[in-house]
C-alpha positions as a Markdown table, in Angstrom:
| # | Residue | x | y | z |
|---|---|---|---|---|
| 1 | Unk | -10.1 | 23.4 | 3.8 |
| 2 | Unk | -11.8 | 21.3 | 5.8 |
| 3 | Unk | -13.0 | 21.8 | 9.4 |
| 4 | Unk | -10.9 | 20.2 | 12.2 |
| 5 | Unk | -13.8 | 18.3 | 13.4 |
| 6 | Unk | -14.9 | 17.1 | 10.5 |
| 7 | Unk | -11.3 | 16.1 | 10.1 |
| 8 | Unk | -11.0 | 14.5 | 13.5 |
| 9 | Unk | -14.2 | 12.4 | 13.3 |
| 10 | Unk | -13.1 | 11.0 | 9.7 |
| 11 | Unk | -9.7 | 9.9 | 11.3 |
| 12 | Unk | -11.0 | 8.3 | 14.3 |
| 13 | Unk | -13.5 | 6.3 | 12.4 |
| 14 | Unk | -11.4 | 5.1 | 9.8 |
| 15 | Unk | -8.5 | 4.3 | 13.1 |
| 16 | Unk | -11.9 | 2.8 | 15.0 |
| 17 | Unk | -12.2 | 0.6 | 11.6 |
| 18 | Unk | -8.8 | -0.4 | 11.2 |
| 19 | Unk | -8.0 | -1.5 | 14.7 |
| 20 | Unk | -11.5 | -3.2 | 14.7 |
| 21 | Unk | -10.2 | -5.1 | 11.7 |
| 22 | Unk | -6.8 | -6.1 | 13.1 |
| 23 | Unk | -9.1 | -7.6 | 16.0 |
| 24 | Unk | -11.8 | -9.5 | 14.1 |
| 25 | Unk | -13.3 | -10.2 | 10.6 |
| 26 | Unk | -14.5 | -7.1 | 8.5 |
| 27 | Unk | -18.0 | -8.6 | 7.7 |
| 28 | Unk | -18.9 | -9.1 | 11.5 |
| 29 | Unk | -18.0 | -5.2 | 12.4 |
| 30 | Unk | -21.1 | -3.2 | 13.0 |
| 31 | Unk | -21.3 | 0.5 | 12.7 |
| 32 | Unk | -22.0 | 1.0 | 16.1 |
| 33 | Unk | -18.8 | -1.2 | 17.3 |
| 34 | Unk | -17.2 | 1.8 | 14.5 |
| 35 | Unk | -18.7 | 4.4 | 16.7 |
| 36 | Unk | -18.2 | 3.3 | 20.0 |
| 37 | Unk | -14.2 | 2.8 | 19.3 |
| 38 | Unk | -14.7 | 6.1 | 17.7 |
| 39 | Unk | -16.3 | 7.4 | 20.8 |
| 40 | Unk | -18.9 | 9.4 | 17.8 |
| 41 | Unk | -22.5 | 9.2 | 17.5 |
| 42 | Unk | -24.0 | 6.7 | 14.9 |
| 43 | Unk | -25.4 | 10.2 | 13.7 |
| 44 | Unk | -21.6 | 11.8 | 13.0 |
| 45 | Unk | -20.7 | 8.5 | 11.4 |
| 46 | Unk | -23.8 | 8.8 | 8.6 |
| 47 | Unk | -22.9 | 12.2 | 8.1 |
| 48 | Unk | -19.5 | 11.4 | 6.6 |
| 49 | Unk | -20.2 | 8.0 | 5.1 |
| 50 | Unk | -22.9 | 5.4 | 4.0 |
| 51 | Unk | -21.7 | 2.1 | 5.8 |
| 52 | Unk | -18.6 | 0.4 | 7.0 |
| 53 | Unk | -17.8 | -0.6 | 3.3 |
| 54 | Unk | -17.7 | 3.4 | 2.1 |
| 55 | Unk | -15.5 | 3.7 | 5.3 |
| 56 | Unk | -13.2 | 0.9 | 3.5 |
| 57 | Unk | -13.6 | 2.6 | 0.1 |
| 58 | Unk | -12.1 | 5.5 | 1.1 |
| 59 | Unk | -9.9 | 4.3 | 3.3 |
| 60 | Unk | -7.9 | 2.6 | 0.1 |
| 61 | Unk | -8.1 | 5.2 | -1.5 |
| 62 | Unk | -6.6 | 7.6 | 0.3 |
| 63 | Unk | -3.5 | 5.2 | 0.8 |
| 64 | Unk | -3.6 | 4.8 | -2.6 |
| 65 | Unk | -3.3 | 8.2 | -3.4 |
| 66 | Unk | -0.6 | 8.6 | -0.5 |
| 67 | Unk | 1.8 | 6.3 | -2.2 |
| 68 | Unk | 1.0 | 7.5 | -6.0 |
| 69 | Unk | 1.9 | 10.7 | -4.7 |
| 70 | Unk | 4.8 | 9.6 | -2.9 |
| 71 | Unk | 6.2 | 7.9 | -6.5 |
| 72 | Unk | 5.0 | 10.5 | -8.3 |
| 73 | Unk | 7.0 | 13.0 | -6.6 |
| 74 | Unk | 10.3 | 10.5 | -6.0 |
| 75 | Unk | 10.4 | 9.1 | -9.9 |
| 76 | Unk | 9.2 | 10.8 | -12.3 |
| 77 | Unk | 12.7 | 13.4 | -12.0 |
| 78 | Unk | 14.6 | 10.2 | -11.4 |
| 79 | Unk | 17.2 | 9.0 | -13.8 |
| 80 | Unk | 20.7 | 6.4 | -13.3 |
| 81 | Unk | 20.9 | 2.5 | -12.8 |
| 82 | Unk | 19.9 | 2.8 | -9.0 |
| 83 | Unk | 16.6 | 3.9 | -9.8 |
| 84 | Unk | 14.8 | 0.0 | -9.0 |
| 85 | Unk | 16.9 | -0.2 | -6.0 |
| 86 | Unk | 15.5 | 2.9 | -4.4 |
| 87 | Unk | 12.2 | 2.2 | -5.5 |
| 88 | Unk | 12.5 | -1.0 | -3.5 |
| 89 | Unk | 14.1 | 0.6 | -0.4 |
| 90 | Unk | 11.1 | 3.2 | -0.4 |
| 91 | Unk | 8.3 | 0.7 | -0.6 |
| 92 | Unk | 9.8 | -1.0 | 2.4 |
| 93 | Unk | 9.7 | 2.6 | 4.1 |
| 94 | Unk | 6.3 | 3.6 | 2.8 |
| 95 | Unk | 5.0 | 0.0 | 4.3 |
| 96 | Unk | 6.5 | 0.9 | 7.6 |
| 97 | Unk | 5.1 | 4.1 | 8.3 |
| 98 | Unk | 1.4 | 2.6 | 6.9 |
| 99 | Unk | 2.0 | -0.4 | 8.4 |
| 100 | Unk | -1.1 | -1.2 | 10.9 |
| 101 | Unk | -3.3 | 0.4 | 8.1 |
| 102 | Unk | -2.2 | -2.2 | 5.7 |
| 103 | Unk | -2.5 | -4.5 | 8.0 |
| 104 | Unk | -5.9 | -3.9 | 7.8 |
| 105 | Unk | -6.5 | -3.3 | 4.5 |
| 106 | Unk | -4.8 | -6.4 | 2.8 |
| 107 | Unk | -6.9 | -8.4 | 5.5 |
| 108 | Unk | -10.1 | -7.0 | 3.6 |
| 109 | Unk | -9.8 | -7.5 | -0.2 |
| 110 | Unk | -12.7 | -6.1 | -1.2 |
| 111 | Unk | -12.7 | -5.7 | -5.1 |
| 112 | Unk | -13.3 | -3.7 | -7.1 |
| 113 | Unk | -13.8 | -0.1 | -4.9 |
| 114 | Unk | -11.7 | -1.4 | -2.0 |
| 115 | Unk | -9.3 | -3.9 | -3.2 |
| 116 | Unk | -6.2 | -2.6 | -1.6 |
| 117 | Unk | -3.4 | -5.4 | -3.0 |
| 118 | Unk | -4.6 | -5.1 | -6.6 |
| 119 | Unk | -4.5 | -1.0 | -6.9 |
| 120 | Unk | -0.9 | -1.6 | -5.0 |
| 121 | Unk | 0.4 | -4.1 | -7.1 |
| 122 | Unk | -0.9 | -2.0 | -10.5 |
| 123 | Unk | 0.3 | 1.0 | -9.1 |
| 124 | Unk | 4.1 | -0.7 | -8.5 |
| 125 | Unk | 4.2 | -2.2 | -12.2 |
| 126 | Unk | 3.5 | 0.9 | -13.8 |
| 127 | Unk | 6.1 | 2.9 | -11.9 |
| 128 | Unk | 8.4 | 0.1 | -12.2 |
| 129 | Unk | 7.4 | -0.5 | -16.0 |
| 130 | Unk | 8.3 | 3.5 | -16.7 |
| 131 | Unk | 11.3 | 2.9 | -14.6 |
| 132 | Unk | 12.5 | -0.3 | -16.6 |
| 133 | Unk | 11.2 | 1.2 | -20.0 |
| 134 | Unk | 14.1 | 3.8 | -19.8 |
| 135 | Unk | 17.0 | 1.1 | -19.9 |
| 136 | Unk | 14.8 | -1.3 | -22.5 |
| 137 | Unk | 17.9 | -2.0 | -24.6 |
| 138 | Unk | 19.4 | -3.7 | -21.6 |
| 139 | Unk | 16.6 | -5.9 | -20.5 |
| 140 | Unk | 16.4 | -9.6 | -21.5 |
| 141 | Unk | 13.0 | -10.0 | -20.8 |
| 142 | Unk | 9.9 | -8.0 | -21.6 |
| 143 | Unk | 9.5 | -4.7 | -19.2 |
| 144 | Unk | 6.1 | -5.5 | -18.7 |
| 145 | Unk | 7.0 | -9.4 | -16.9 |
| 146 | Unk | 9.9 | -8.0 | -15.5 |
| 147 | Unk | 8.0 | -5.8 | -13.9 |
| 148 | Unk | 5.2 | -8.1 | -12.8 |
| 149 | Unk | 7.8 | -11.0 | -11.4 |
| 150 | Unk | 9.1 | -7.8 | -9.7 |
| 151 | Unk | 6.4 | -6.3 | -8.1 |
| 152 | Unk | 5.2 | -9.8 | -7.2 |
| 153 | Unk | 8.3 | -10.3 | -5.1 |
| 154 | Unk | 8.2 | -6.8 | -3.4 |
| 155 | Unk | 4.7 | -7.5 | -2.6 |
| 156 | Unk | 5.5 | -11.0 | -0.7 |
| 157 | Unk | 8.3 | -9.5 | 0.9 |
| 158 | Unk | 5.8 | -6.4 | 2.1 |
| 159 | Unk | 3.5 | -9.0 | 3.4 |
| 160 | Unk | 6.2 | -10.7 | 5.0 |
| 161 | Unk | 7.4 | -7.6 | 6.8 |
| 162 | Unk | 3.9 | -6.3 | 7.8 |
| 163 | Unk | 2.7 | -9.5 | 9.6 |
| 164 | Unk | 6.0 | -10.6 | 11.0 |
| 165 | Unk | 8.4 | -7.0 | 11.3 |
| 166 | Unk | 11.7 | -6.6 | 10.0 |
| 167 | Unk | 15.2 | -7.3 | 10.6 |
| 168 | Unk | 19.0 | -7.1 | 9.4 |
| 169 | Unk | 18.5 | -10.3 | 7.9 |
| 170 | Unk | 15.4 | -9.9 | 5.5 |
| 171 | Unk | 16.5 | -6.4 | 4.8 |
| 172 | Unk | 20.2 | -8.1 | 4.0 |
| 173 | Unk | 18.0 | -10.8 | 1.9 |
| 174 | Unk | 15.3 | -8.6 | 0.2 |
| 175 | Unk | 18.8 | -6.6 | -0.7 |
| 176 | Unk | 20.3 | -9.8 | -2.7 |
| 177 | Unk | 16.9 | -10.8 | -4.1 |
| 178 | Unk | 16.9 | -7.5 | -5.7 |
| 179 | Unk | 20.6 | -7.6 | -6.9 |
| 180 | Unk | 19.7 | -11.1 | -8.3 |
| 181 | Unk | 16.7 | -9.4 | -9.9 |
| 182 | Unk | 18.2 | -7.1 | -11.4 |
| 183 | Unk | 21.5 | -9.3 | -12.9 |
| 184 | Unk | 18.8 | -11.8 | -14.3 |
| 185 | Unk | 16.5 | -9.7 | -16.1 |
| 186 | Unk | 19.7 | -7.7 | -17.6 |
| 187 | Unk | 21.5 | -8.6 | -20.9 |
């Protein structure tokens, strides 16, 4: 287990990165711009990582992992028809409650250790692919480019949300898109 201070100097430099982020371009933060918004010394910062960019590294990575294991844990058990429209309805949940940090991390592509929107999207199409590969008989379409044209509209709809919020009406929409989706790709 790891100390609390450790712990507490990790999270307030990756925080002091993300809010620096939402404020400017990634490639004009310095590490002591990281520190001072950290309120840690440059040498507490070099003991947990190598630069700004391993900050970002794991950074994504650790969201990554948050919301493999949130699928993980929510689908794999999950059988019946409704299966895509909850996986839909908890992407737009797990955005919320990461919001600011996605923010920040779709704002910084930086491919391939830190590239945030590709792990996401791979991550959705092979969840989505297992979920889709279940019902095969009733798709029209290939489960693979169902579940890319899928995830690809999930994905714009996240973006959508993060940058602008949400509302009754785009949840009403994102709702029908999905219905539409689903009655389209569907013999």
């Amino acid at each position: 287990m790891e100390d609390v201070r450790i712990f507490k100097s990790k999270r307030d430099i990756e925080q002091a990165l993300v809010s620096l982020i939402l404020e400017k371009d990634f490639y004009s933060i310095r590490v002591h711009e990281i520190c001072q918004r950290a309120m840690v010394s440059r040498s507490t910062f070099y003991t947990h990582y190598k630069d700004k960019y391993d900050v970002l590294e794991k950074l994504t990575s650790k969201t990554r992992d948050y919301f493999e294991k949130q699928f993980e844990e929510k689908y794999r058990k999950q059988d019946g028809d409704e299966r895509l429209e909850h996986f839909l309805a908890d992407i737009y949940d797990f955005y919320q409650k990461k919001r600011t940090i996605l923010q920040a991390l779709l704002k910084t592509p930086l491919p391939p250790k830190a590239d945030f929107e590709g792990d996401f999207r791979k991550l959705c199409q092979k969840y989505v692919i297992e979920l889709l590969i279940k019902d095969k008989d009733k798709l029209s379409i290939h489960p693979e480019l169902a579940a890319a044209l899928f995830t690809s509209c999930v994905f714009s709809l996240m973006q959508w949300m993060i940058t602008h919020g949400s509302d009754q009406e785009l949840t009403r929409f994102a709702s029908q898109l999905h219905s539409h989706f689903l009655g389209l790709i569907q013999k």
